[in-house]
PATORKOL-592126 format. One record per residue (C-alpha): residue number from 1; residue in one letter; chain; x negated, y, z negated. Coordinates in steps of 0.2 Angstrom, whole numbers, plus 5000, padded with zeros to 4 digits. Each point is the difference from the previous one (the first is absolute). Example, Ala and Ser with C-alpha at 12.3 -4.5 7.8 and 13.67 -1.06 7.14 Angstrom:
! residues 2
num: 1	residuo: A	cadena: A	xx: 4938	yy: 4978	zz: 4961;
num: 2	residuo: S	cadena: A	xx: 4994	yy: 5017	zz: 5003;
***
This chain:
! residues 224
num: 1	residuo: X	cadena: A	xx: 5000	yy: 5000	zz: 5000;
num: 2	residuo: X	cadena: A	xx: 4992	yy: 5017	zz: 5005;
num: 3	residuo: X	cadena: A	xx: 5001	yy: 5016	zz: 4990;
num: 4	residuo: X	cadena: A	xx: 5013	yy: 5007	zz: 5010;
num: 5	residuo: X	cadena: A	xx: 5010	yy: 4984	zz: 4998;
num: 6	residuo: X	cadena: A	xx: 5000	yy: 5000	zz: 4982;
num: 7	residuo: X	cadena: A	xx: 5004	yy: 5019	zz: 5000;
num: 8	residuo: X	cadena: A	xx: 5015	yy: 4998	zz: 5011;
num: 9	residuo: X	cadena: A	xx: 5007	yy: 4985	zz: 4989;
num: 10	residuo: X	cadena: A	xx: 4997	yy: 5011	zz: 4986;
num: 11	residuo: X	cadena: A	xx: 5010	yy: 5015	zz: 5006;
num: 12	residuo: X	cadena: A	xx: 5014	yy: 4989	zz: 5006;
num: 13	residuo: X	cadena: A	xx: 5002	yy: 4994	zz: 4982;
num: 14	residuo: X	cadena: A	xx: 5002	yy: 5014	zz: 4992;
num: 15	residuo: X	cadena: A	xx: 5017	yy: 5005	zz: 4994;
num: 16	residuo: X	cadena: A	xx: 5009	yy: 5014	zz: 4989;
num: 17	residuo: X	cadena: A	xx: 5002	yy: 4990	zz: 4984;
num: 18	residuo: X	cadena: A	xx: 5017	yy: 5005	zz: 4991;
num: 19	residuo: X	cadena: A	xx: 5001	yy: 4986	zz: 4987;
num: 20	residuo: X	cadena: A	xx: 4984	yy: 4994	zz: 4987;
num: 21	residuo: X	cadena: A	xx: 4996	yy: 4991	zz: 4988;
num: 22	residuo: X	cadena: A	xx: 4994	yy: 5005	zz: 4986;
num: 23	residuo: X	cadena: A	xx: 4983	yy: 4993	zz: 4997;
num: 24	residuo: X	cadena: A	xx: 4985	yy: 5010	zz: 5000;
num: 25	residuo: X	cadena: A	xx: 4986	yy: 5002	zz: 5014;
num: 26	residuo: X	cadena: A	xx: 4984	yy: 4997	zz: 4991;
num: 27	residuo: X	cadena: A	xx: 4988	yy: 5018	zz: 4999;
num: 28	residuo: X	cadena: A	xx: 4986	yy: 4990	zz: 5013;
num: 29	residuo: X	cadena: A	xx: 5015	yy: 4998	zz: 5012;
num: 30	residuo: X	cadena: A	xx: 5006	yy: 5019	zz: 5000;
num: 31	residuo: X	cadena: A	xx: 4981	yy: 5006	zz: 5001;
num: 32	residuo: X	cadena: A	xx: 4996	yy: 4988	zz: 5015;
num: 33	residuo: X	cadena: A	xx: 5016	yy: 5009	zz: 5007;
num: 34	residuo: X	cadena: A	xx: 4993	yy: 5017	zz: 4998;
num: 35	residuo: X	cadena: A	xx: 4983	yy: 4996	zz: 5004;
num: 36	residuo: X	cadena: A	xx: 5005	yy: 4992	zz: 5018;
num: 37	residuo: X	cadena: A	xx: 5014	yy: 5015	zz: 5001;
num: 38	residuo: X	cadena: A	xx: 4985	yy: 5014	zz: 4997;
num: 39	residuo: X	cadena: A	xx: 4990	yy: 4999	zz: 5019;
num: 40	residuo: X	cadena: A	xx: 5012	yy: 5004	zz: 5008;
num: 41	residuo: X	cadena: A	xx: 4994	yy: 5018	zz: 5012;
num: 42	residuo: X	cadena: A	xx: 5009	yy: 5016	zz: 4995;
num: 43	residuo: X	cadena: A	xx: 4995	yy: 5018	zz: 5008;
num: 44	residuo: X	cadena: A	xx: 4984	yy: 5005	zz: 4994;
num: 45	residuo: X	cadena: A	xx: 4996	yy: 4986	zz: 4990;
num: 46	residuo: X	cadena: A	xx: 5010	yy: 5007	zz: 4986;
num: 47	residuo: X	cadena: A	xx: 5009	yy: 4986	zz: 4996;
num: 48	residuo: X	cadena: A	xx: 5016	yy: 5010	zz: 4990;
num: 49	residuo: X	cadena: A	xx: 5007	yy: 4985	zz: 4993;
num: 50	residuo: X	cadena: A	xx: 5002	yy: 4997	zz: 4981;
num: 51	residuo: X	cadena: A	xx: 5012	yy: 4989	zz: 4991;
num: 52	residuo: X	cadena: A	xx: 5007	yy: 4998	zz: 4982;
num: 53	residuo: X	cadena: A	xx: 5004	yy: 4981	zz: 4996;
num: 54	residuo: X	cadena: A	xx: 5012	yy: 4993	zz: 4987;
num: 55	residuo: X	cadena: A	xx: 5000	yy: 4982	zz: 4994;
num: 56	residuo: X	cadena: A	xx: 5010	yy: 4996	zz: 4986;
num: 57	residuo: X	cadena: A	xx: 5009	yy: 5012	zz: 4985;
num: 58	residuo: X	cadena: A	xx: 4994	yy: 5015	zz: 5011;
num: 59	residuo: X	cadena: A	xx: 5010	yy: 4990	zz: 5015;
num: 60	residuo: X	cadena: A	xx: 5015	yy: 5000	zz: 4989;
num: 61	residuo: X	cadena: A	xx: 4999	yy: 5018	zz: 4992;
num: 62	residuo: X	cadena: A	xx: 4998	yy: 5007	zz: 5018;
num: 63	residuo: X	cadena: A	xx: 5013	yy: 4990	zz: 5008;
num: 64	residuo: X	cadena: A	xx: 5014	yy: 5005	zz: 4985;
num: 65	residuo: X	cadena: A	xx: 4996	yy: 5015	zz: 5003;
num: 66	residuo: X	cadena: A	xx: 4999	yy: 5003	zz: 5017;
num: 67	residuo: X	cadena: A	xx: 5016	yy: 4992	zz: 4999;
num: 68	residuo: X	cadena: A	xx: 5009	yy: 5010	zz: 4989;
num: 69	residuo: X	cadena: A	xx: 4993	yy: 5018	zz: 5009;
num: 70	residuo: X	cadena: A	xx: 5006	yy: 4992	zz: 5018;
num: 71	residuo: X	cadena: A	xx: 5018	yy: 4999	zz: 4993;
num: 72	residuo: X	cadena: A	xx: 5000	yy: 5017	zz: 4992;
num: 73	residuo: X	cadena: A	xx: 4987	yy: 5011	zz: 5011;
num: 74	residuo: X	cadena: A	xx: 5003	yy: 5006	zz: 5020;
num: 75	residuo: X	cadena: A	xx: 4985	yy: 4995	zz: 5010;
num: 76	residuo: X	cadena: A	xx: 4986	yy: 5012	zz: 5000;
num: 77	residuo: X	cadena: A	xx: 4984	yy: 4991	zz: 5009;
num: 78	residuo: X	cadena: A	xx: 4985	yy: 5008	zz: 5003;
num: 79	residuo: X	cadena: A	xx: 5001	yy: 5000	zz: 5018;
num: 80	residuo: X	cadena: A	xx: 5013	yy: 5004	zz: 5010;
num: 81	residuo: X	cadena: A	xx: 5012	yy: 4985	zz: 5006;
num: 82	residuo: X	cadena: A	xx: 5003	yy: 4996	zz: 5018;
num: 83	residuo: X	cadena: A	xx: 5012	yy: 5012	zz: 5010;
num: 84	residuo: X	cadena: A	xx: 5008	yy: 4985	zz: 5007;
num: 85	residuo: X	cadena: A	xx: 4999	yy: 4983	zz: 5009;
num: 86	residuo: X	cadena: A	xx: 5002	yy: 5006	zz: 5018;
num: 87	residuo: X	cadena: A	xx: 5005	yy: 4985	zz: 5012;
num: 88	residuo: X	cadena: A	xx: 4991	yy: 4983	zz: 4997;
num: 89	residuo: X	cadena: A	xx: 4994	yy: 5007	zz: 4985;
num: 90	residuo: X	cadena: A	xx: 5018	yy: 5000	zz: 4994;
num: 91	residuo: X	cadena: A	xx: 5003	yy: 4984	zz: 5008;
num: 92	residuo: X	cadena: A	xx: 4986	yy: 4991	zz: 4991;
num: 93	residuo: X	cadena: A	xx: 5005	yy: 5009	zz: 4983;
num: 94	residuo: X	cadena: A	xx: 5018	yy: 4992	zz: 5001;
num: 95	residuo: X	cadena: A	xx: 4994	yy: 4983	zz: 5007;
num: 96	residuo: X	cadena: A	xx: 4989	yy: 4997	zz: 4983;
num: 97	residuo: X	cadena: A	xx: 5013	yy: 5007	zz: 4989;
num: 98	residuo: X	cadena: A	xx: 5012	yy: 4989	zz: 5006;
num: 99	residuo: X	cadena: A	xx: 4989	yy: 4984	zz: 5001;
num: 100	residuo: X	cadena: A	xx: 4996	yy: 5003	zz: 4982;
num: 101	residuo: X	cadena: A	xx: 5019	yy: 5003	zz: 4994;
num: 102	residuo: X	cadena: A	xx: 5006	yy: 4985	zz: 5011;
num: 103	residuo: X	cadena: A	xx: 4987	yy: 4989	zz: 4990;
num: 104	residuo: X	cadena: A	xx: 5005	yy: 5006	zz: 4985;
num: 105	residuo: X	cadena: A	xx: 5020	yy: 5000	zz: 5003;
num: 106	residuo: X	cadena: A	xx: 5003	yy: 5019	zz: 4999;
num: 107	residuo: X	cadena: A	xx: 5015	yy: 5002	zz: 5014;
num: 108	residuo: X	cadena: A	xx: 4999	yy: 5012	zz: 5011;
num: 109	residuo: X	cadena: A	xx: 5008	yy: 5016	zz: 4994;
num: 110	residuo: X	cadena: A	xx: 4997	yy: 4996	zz: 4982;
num: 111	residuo: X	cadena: A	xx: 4990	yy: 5015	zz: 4992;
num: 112	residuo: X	cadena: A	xx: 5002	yy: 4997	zz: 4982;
num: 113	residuo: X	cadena: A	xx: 4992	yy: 4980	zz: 5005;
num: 114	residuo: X	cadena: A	xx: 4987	yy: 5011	zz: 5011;
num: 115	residuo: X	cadena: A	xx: 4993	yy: 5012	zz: 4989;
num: 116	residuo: X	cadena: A	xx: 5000	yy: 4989	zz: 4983;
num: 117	residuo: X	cadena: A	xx: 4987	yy: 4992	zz: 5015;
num: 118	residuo: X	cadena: A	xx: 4993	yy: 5017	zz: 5003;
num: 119	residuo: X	cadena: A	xx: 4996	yy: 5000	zz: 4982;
num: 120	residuo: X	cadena: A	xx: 4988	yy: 4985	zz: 4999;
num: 121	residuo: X	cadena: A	xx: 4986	yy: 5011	zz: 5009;
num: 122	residuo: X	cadena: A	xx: 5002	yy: 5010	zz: 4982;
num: 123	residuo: X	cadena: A	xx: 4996	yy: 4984	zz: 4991;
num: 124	residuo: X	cadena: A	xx: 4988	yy: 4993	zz: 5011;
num: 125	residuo: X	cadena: A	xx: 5010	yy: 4986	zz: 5006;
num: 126	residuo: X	cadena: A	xx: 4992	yy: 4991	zz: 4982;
num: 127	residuo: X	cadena: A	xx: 4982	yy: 5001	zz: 5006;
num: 128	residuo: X	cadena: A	xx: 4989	yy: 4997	zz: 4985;
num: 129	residuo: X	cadena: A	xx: 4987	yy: 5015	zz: 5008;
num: 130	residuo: X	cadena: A	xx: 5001	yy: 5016	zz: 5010;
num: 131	residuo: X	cadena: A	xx: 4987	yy: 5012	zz: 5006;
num: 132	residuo: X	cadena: A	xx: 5005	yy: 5017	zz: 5001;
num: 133	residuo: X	cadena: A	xx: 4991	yy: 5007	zz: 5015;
num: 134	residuo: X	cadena: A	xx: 4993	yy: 5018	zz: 5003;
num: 135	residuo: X	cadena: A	xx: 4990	yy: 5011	zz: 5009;
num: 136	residuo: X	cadena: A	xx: 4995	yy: 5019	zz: 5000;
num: 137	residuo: X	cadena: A	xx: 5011	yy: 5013	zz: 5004;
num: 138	residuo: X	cadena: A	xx: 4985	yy: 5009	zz: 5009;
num: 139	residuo: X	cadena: A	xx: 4999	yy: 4987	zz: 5011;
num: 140	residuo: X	cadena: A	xx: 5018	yy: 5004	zz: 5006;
num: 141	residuo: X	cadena: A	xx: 5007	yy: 4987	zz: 5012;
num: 142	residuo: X	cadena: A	xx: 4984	yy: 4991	zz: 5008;
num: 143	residuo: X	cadena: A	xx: 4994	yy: 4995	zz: 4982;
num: 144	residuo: X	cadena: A	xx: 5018	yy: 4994	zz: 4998;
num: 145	residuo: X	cadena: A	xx: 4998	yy: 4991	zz: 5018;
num: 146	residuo: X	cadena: A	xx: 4983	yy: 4992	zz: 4993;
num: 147	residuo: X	cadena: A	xx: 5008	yy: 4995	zz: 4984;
num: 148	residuo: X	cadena: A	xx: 5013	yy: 4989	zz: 5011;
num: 149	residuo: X	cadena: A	xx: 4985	yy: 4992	zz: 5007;
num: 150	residuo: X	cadena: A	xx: 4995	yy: 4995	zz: 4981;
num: 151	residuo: X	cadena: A	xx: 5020	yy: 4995	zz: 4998;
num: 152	residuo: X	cadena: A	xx: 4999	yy: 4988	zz: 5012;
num: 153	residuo: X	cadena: A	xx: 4982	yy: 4993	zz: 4997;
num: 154	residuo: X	cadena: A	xx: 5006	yy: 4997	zz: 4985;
num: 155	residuo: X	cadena: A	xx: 5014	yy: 4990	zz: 5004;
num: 156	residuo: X	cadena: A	xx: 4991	yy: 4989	zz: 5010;
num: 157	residuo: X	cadena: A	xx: 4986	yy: 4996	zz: 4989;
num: 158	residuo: X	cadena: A	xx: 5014	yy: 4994	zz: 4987;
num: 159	residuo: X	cadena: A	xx: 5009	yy: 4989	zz: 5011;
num: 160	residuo: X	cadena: A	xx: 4982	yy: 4993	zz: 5006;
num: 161	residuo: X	cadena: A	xx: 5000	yy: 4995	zz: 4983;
num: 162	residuo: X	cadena: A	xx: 5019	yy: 4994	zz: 4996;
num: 163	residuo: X	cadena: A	xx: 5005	yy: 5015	zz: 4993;
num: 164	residuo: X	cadena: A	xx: 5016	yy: 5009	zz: 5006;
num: 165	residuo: X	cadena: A	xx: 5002	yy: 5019	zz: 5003;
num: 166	residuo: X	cadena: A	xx: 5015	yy: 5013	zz: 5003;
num: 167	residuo: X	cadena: A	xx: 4994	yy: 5020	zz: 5006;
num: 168	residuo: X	cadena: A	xx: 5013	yy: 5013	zz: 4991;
num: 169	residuo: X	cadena: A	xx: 5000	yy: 5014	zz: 5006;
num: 170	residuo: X	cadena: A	xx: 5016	yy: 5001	zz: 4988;
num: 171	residuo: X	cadena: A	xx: 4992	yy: 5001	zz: 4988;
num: 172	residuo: X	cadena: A	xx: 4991	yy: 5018	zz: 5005;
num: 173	residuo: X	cadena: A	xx: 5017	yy: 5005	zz: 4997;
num: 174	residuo: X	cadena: A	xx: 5000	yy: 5001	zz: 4983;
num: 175	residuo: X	cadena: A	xx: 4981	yy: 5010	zz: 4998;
num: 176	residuo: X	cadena: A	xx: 5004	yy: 5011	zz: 4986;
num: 177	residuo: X	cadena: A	xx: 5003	yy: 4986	zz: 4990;
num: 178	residuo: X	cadena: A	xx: 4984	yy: 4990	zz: 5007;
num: 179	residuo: X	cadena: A	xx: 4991	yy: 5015	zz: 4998;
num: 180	residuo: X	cadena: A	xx: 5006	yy: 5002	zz: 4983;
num: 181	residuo: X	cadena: A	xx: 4998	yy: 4981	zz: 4995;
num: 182	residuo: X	cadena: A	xx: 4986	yy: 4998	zz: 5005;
num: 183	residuo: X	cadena: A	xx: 4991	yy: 5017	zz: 4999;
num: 184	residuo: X	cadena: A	xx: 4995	yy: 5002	zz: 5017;
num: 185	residuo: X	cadena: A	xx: 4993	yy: 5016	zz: 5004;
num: 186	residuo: X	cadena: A	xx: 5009	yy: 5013	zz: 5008;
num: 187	residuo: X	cadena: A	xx: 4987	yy: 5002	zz: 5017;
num: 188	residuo: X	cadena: A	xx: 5003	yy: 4981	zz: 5004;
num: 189	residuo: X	cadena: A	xx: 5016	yy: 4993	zz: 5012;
num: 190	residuo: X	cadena: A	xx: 5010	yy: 4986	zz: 4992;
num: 191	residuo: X	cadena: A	xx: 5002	yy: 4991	zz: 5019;
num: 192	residuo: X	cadena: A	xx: 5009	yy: 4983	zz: 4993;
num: 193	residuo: X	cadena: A	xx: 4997	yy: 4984	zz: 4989;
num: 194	residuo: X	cadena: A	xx: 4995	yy: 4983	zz: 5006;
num: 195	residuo: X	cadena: A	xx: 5010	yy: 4988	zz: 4988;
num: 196	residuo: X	cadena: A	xx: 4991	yy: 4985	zz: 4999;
num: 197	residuo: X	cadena: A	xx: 4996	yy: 4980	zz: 4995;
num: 198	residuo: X	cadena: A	xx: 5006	yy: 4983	zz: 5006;
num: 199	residuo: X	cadena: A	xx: 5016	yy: 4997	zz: 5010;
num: 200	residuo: X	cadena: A	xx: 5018	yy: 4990	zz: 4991;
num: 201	residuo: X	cadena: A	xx: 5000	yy: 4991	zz: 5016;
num: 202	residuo: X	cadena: A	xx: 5017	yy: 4994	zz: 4999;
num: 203	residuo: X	cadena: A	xx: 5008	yy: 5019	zz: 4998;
num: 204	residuo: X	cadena: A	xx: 5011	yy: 5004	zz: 5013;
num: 205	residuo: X	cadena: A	xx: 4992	yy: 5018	zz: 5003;
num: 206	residuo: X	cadena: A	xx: 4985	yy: 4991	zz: 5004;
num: 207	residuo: X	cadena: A	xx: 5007	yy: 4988	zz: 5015;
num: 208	residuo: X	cadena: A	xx: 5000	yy: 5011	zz: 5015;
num: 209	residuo: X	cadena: A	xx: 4987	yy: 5010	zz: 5010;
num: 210	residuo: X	cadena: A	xx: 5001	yy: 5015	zz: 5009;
num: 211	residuo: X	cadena: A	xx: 4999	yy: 5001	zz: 5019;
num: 212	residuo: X	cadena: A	xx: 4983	yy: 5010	zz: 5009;
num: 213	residuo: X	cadena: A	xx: 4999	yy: 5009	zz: 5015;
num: 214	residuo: X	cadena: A	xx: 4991	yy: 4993	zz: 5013;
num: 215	residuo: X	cadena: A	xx: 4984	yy: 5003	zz: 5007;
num: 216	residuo: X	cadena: A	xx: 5010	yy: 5007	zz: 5015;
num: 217	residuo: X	cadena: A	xx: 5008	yy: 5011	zz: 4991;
num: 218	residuo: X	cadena: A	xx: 4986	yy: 5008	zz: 4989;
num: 219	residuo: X	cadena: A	xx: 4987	yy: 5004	zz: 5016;
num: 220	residuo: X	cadena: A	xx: 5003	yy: 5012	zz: 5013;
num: 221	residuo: X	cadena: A	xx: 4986	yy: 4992	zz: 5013;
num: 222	residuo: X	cadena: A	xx: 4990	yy: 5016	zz: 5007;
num: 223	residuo: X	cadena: A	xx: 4990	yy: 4994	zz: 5017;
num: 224	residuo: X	cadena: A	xx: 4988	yy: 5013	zz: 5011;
***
């Protein structure tokens, strides 16, 4: 098997967890994870990227209290959310929404069902960790755009070693309390939280994948 191979197989694997157990991932495991996730390029070498971990009580303070602010506060994240999902955007938004809520029995048209859904991004769908990512403000929105580069080496490096992931960018909706909960300082972006550690298989949250565009439809094939 080549190094591409084992790559492609890799990617392919991952999923968006919603549902996990609650063991613990072992310290060695979550530092092999960042250290693999750290060479990844960013502009200038500046490598923005710097996370706050939780494993156990802090897991469960955070997640109660993220929580309890979620149902109480209006979102107020860092960075501005999208405008709107234009066209296939849109269209791919639904399509995932709808395979989730079809694997987990929510009817279509049920909001209350819906956003008691919704909800589980605000207690980590169970995950015994989460990182809380950040990068400078200074660096505006390339430092953010490196950071995704960490996000995603980060994700791939756990499942290379059994460990399942979910990216929230929910989560950055809720940064005053992060900030405050965690006493992050005031010149850094709260981005999202990766939720992490191993998969309840069986969940119904975790049995269906998401489509992908094809190749075809991501490159625009310039010849001279």
């Amino acid at each position: 098997m080549t190094a591409y191979d084992t790559l492609y197989d890799t990617l392919r694997a991952r999923f968006s967890c919603r549902a996990f157990r609650p063991d613990p991932v072992d310290a060695d495991t979550i530092t092999r994870i960042v250290d693999a996730a750290r060479h990844v390029p960013s502009w200038c070498n500046a490598q923005p990227w710097q996370l706050i971990l939780t494993s156990g009580a802090a897991t469960e303070r955070f997640r109660a209290g993220l929580y309890d602010s979620a149902q109480s506060t209006a979102p107020a994240p860092d960075q501005p959310w999208p405008e709107g999902y234009p066209g296939v955007y849109g269209d791919r938004r639904r399509a995932c929404g709808f395979q989730l809520y079809d694997a987990v029995g929510i009817e279509k048209g049920d909001r209350v069902a819906s956003a008691g859904q919704m909800m589980e991004n605000y207690n980590l769908f169970g995950a015994p960790h989460v990182a809380i990512v950040t990068a400078p403000e200074a660096l505006g929105p390339y430092g953010a755009m490196d950071t995704g580069g960490f996000v995603t080496a980060f994700c791939l490096a756990a499942q290379s070693l059994g460990v399942a992931t979910i990216p929230q960018a929910a989560i950055a909706a809720q940064a005053p309390f992060v900030r405050q909960h965690f006493d992050i300082a005031q010149d850094r972006l709260i981005l999202c939280a990766i939720s992490f550690g191993y998969a309840e298989a069986d969940h119904p949250a975790n049995g269906f994948r998401t489509d992908r565009a094809t190749t075809d439809d991501i490159i625009d094939w310039r010849k001279i």
